[in-house]
C-alpha positions as CSV (number, residue, x, y, z in Angstrom):
1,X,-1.0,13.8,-18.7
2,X,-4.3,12.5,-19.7
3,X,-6.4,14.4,-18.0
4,X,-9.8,12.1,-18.7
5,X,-7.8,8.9,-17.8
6,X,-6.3,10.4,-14.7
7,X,-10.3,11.5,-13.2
8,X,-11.9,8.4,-14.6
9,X,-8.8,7.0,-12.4
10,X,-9.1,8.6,-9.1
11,X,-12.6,8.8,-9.6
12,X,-13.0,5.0,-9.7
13,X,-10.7,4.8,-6.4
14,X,-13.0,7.2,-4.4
15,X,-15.8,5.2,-5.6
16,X,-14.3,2.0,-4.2
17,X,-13.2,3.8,-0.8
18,X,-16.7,5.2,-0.3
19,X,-18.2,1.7,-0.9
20,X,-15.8,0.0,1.5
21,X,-16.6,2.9,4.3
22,X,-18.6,1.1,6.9
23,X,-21.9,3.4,8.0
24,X,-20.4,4.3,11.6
25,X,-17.7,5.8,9.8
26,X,-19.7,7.9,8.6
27,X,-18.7,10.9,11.6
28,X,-15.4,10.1,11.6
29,X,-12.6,12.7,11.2
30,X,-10.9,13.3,8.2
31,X,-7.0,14.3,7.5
32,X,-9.7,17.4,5.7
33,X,-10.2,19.1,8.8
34,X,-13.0,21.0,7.0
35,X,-14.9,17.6,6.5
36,X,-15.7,14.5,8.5
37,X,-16.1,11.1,6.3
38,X,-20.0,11.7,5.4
39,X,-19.4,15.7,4.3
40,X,-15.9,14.4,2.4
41,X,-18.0,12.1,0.2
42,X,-20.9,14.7,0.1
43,X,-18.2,17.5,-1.3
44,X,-16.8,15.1,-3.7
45,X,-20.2,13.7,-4.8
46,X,-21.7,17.3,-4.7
47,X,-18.5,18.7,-6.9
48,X,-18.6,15.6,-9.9
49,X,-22.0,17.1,-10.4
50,X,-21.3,20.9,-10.7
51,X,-18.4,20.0,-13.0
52,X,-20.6,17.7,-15.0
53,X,-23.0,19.7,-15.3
54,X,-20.3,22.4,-16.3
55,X,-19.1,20.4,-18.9
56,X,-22.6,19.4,-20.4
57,X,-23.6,23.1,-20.5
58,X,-20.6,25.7,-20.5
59,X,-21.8,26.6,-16.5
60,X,-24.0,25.1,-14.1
61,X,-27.5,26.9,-12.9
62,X,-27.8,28.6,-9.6
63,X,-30.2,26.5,-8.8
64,X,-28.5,23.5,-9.5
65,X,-25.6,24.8,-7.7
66,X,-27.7,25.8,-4.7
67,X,-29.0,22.1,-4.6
68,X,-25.5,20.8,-4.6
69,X,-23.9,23.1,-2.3
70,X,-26.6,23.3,0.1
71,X,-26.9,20.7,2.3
72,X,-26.1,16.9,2.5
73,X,-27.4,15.4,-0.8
74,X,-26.5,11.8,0.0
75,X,-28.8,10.3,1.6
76,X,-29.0,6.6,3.0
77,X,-26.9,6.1,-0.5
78,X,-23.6,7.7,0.0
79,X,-22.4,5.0,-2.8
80,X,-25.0,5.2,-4.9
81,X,-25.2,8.9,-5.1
82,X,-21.3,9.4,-5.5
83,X,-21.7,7.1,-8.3
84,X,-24.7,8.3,-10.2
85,X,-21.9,12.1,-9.9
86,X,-18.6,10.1,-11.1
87,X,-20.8,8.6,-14.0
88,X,-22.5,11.9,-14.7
89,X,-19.0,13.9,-15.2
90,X,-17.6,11.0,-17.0
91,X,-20.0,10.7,-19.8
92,X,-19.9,14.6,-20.1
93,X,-15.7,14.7,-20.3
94,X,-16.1,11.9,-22.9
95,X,-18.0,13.9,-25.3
96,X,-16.0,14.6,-28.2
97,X,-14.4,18.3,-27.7
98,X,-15.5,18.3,-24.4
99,X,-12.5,19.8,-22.6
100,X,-11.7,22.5,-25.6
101,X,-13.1,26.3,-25.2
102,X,-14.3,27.8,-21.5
103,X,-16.7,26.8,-19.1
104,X,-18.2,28.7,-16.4
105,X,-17.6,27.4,-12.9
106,X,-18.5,29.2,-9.3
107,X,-15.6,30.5,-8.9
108,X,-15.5,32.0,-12.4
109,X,-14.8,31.2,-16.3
110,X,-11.6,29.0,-17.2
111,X,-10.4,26.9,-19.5
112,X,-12.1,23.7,-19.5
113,X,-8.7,21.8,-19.4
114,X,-7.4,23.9,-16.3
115,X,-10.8,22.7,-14.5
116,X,-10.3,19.1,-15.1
117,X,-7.0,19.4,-13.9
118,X,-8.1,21.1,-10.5
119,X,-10.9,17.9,-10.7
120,X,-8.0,15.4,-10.6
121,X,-6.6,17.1,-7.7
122,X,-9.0,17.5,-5.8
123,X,-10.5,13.9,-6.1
124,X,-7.2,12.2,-5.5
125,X,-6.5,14.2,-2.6
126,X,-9.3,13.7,-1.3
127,X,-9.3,10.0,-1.9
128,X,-6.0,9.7,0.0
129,X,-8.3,11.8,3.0
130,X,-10.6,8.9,2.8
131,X,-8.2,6.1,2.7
132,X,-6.6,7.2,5.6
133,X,-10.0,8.2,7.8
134,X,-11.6,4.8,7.0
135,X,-8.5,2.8,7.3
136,X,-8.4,1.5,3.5
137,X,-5.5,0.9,1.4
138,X,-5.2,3.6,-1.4
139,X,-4.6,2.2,-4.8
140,X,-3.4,4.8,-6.6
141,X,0.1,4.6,-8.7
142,X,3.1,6.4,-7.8
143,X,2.9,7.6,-10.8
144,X,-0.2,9.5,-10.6
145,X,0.8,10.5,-7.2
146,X,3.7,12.6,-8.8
147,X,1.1,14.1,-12.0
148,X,-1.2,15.4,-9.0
149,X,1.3,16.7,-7.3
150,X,2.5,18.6,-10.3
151,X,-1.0,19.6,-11.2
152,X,-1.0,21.2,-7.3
153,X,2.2,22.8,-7.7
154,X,1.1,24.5,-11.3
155,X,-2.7,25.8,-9.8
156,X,-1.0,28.0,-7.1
157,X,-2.3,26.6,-3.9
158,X,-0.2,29.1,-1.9
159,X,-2.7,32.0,-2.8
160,X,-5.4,29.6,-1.4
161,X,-4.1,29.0,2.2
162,X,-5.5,30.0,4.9
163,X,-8.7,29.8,3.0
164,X,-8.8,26.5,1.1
165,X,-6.0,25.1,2.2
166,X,-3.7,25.0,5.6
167,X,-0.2,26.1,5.7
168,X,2.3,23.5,4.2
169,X,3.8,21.0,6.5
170,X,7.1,20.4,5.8
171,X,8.4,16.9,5.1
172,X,11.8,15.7,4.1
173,X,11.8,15.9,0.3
174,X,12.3,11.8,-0.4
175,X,9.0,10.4,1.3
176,X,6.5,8.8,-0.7
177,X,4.9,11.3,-3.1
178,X,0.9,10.3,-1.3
179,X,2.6,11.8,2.0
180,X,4.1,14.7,0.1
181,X,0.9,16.1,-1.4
182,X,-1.0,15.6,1.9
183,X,2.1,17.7,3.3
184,X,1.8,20.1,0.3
185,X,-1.8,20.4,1.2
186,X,-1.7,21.3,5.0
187,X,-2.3,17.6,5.6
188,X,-0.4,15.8,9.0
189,X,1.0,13.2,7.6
């Protein structure tokens, strides 16, 4: 899988679901129950920022993380400031060698490779939580449905529930792969 091709992917499709998200939506639940619409699009924006800054420097600064994990750090521009993220992580991915060596990360030093992967997943799972809050279409190819949920089954979310993620709904084993991850994720699908 091409990891760069697969975030610049889902990354675009997040972008477009945010910017077809009407304001009053903004409160609406999410299939996240962690997040309603405006804090989904505030972790997503929040996290392409702390992994570009990763990227550009090998580990993001407390401070910087503070400011991202803090609070709310849209604004009146959820679009705009998801954007200005998604570009930022881009551009620091592109770089020539970019995802060789370690980085350090919050919750610890990894691969750089290993955290792009858990970028993928977590922005086209999160993308399929926005689709389906805001009542959008989610234009994402089978394809990648079945490389993310491949990448989710090789991280080792099972360690994670109860924490990051709910218990695993079970699903019969031939619906569509988007209805299968949100199952693998603790998602009602």
């Amino acid at each position: 899988m091409d990891l760069i091709s697969a975030l610049d992917e889902v990354g675009t499709e997040f972008g477009r679901l945010v910017d077809g998200t009407a304001p009053e939506q903004l409160a609406d639940t999410t299939p996240c129950t962690e997040f309603d619409v405006r804090a989904l699009i505030n972790h997503v924006a929040a996290g392409a920022n702390m992994f570009g800054a990763a990227f550009e420097s090998g580990a993001i600064s407390d401070e910087e993380l503070g400011r991202l994990m803090g609070g709310d750090i849209l604004g009146d521009d959820p679009s705009g400031t998801y954007r200005a993220g998604s570009e930022r992580v881009m551009a620091a991915i592109r770089v020539p060698g970019a995802i060789e060596g370690t980085a350090t990360f919050p919750w610890g030093e990894m691969p750089r490779e290993a955290a792009l992967g858990i970028a993928v997943f977590d922005v086209g799972v999160h993308a399929w939580d926005l689709a389906q809050a805001t009542g959008q279409d989610l234009e994402l190819s089978d394809d990648l449905a079945d490389e993310i949920l491949a990448l989710g089954q090789a991280m080792g979310i099972d360690q994670y529930r109860g924490e990051m993620f709910a218990e695993e709904v079970i699903i019969v084993e031939t619906a569509p792969t988007w209805d299968r991850i949100a199952a693998y994720t603790g998602r009602q699908v």
